[in-house]
N, C-alpha and C positions, 0 to 999 in steps of 0.2 A: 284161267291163269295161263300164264308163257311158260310153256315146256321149259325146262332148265328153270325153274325161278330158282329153285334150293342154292343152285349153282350160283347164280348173279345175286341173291340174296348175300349169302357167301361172300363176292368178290363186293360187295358194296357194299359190307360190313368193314372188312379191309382195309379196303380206301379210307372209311371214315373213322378208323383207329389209327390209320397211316395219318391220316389228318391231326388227328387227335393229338397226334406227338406231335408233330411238327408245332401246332400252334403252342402249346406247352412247353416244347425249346426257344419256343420266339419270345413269349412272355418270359423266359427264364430272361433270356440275353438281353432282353429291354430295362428287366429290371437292372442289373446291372451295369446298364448304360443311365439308368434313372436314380438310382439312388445317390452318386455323389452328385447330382446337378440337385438332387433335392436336398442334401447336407451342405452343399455350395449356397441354397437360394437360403435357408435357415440362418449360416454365420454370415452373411451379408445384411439380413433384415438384424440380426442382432449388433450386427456393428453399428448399423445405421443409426440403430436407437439409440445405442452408446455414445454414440455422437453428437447427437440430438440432446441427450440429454446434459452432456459434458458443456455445450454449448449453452445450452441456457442456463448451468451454473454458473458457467461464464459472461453470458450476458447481468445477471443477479447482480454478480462480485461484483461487475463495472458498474452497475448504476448505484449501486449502494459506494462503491468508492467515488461515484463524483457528488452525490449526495454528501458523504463526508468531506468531499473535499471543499464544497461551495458553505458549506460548514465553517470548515478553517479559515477560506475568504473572509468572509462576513468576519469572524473572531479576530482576523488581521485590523481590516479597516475598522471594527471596536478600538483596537487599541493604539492604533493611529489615530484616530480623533482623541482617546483619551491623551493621548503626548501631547498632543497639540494643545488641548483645553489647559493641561496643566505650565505648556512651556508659556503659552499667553495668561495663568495663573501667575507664574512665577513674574513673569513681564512685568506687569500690574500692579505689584506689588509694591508699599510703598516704601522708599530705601531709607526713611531718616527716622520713624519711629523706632526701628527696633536697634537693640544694642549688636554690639560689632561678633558678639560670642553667638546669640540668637542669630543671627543672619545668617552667620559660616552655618552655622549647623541645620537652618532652614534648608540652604544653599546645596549644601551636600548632601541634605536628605534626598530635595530635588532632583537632585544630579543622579543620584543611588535610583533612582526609582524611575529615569529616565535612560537609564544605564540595561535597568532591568526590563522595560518593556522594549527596546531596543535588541536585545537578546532574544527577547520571547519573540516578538516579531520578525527575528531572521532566522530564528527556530521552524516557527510558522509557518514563512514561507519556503523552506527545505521541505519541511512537511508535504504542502502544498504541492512544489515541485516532483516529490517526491510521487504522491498520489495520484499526480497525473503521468507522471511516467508510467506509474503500474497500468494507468487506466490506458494508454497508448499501447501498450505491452498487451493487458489483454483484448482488445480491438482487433490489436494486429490477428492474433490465435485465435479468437474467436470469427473474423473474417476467413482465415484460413481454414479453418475446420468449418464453417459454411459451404466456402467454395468446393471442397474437398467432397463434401456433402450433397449437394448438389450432382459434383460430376459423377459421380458414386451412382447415385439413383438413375442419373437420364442416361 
């Protein structure tokens, strides 16, 4: 053994409790540098999903509103052929058999029920109007909360 070892055993005990603290103040102060970048990386992945998921509600709502609304198309031009069949109905029709009291009231029933799918049909196409606005509306937000999405992540 080296003379003095008690000695240097001693001093290289020291060192290595002087050590000891120091790495256990360093780890303290890292933590502390680490914990809100790990609360920061947590509400970011949670927003993201939030996101993410708000978006494909919104994607849903849109296809299902233009679903509904190639819907109300289609129901339009139904009752635009039906005006039509009926006003080439009414055309047709021949004028000298029926009496003068019959005919008005044919006439006006006609009329009444051309009246009414006229209505229904500018109803319709509000409607229509209507649904593709929304569906443009959420496009727009749902583009935006993509973009938004995107720049987030990269």
């Amino acid at each position: 053994m080296l003379p003095e070892s008690e000695k240097h055993l001693a001093e290289l005990q020291a060192a290595g409790d002087a050590d000891e603290g120091r790495i256990l103040q360093l780890a303290g102060q890292w933590e502390l540098h680490r914990r809100p970048l790990v609360e920061a990386i947590r509400e970011l992945k949670a927003a993201r999903a939030a996101r993410r998921k708000r978006a494909a509600e919104l994607e849903e709502r849109a296809s299902g509103l233009s679903e509904e609304m190639l819907n109300m198309a289609r129901q339009v031009r139904e009752q635009q052929s039906e005006r039509d069949r009926l006003r080439d109905e009414y055309q047709s029709m021949p004028k000298a058999d029926h009496t003068r009291s019959g005919y008005t009231e044919q006439l006006i029933d006609i009329m009444q029920r051309i009246q009414q799918q006229e209505k229904d049909i500018a109803r319709k196409v509000g409607e229509v109007q209507g649904v593709q606005a929304e569906i443009s509306r959420v496009q727009r937000v749902l583009e935006r909360t993509s973009s938004r999405a995107n720049d987030q992540m990269y």
